[in-house]
Each structure stands twice: as C-alpha cells, then as structure tokens.
C-alpha positions as CSV (number, residue, x, y, z in Angstrom):
1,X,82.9,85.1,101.9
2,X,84.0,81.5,101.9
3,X,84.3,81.0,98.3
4,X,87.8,81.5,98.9
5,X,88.7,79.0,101.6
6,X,86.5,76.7,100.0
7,X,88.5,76.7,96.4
8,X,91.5,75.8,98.2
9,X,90.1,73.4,100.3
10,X,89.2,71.6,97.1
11,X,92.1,73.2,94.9
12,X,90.4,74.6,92.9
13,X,91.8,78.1,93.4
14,X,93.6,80.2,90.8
15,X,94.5,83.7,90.1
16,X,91.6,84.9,88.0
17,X,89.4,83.8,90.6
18,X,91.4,85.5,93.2
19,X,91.3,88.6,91.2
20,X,87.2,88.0,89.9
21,X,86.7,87.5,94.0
22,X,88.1,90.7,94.6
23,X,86.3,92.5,92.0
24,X,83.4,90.7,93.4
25,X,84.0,92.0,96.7
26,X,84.1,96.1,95.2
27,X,81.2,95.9,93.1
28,X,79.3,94.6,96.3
29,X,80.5,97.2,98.3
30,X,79.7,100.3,95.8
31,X,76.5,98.9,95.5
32,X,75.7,98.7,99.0
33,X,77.1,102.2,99.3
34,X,74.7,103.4,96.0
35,X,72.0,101.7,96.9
36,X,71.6,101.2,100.7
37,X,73.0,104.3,102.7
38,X,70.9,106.9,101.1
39,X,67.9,105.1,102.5
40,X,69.7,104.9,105.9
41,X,69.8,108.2,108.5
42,X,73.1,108.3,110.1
43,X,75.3,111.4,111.3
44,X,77.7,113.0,108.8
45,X,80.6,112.2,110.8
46,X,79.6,108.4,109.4
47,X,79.4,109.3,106.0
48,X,83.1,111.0,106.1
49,X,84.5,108.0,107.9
50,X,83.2,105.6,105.4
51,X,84.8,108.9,102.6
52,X,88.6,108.5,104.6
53,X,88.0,104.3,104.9
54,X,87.4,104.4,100.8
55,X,90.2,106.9,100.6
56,X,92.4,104.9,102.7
57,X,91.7,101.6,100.3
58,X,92.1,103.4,97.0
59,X,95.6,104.3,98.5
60,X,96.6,100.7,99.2
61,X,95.6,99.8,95.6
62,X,97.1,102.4,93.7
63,X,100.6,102.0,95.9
64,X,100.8,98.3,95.8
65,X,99.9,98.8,91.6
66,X,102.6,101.8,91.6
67,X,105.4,99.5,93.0
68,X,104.2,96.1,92.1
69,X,102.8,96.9,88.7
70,X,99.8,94.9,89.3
71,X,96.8,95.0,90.8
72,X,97.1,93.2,94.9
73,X,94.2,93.0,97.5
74,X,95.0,91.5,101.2
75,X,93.2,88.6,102.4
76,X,93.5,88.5,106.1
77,X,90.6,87.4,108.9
78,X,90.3,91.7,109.3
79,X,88.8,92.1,105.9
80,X,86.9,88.7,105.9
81,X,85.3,89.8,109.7
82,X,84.9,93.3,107.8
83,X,83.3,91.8,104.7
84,X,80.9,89.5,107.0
85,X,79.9,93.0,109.4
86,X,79.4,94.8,105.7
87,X,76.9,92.0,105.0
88,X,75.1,92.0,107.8
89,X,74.5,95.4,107.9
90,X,71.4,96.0,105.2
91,X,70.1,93.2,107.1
92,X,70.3,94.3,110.5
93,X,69.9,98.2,110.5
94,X,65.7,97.9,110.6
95,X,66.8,96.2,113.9
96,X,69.0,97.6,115.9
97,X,70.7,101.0,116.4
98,X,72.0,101.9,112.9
99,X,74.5,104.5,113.9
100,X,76.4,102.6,116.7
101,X,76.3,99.4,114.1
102,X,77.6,101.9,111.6
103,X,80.3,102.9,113.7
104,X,81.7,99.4,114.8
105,X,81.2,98.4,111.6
106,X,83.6,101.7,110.7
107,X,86.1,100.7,113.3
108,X,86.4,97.3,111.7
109,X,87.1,98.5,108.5
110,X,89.3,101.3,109.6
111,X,91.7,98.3,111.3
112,X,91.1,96.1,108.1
113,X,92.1,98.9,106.0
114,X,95.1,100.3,107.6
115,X,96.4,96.5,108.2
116,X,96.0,96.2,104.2
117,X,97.9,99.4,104.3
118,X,100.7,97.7,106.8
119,X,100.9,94.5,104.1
120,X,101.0,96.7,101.2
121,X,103.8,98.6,102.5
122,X,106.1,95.9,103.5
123,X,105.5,93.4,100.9
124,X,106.0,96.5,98.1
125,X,109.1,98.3,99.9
C-alpha cells in the first residue's frame, strides 16, 4: 500500500510500475474474494454489494479504456483507506463482528468506487 508513495519519494516511480501496482492490487483482491469469503458466513445482501461494488469498478475501467484508449486506475486516499480496510479484513474477521466489518468495509469501497467513477468521468469527458 505504500509502495507507491515510497517510489516517488525516492523517484523511482514509472508507468509500468504504476500499471504492475494496479494489477497487483486486482489479483489481490480476486484472490481474497476466491479464496477468503467462501469460508466467511455473511448475509446475502453482502455478497450482492460486494457483486454492484465489482460491477461499479469494471464500469470505471472499461469507460475510462472506451474514451481514453488505455487502461487508467485512480489513486486517491479513498482507495488507499479501502485497500488498507480490504487487508485487514482476513485478519480481523475471527475477531470481531464479520458482517458489520463487512459492511463498513462495503461503504468504503462503495465511496472509493463511485469517487473513481467521479474522476473517470471528468478527466475522460
């Protein structure tokens, strides 16, 4: 999470690893999703948010590839806060209340992804 931050600190930032940290960032999160939430029991209501939050990121990707004809991803303190909560969570749902965690943790990325959606849309129009 601050691989980032730190490759510009030192300047040593560039666009493939930009693009490798995003990549990054998906494979993590399908493999939490493969791997981790069958084992956890949470209402359906939380599996079809995370469905509409997956939905909702596909759609920034594929619209900012449509009109930009490249591939973009937002970095903004939303989805680094949402990529920190998405950690946390395999390690934190033995411990506390996995659906209300679940749910925050929804809210979060709901705001991260619809503020992706915000950038997308103005930077592409």
């Amino acid at each position: 999470m601050i691989d980032g931050a730190a490759a510009r600190k030192t300047g040593t930032d560039s666009e493939f690893g930009a693009k490798l940290d995003t990549i990054a960032d998906i494979v993590f999160t399908a493999v939490c999703m493969i791997k981790i939430l069958p084992l956890i029991e949470m209402p359906i209501w939380i599996y079809l948010w995370i469905a509409v939050i997956a939905f909702i990121k596909l759609a920034n990707v594929f619209i900012s590839y449509i009109r930009l004809k490249k591939f973009t991803s937002v970095h903004s303190v939303i989805n680094k806060i949402a990529g920190a909560a998405l950690f946390l969570f395999p390690l934190v749902f033995n411990f506390i209340d996995t659906t209300l965690f679940a749910a925050a943790l929804c809210v979060i990325t709901t705001v991260a992804a619809l503020h992706e959606s915000n950038s997308v849309l103005r930077h592409t129009s």
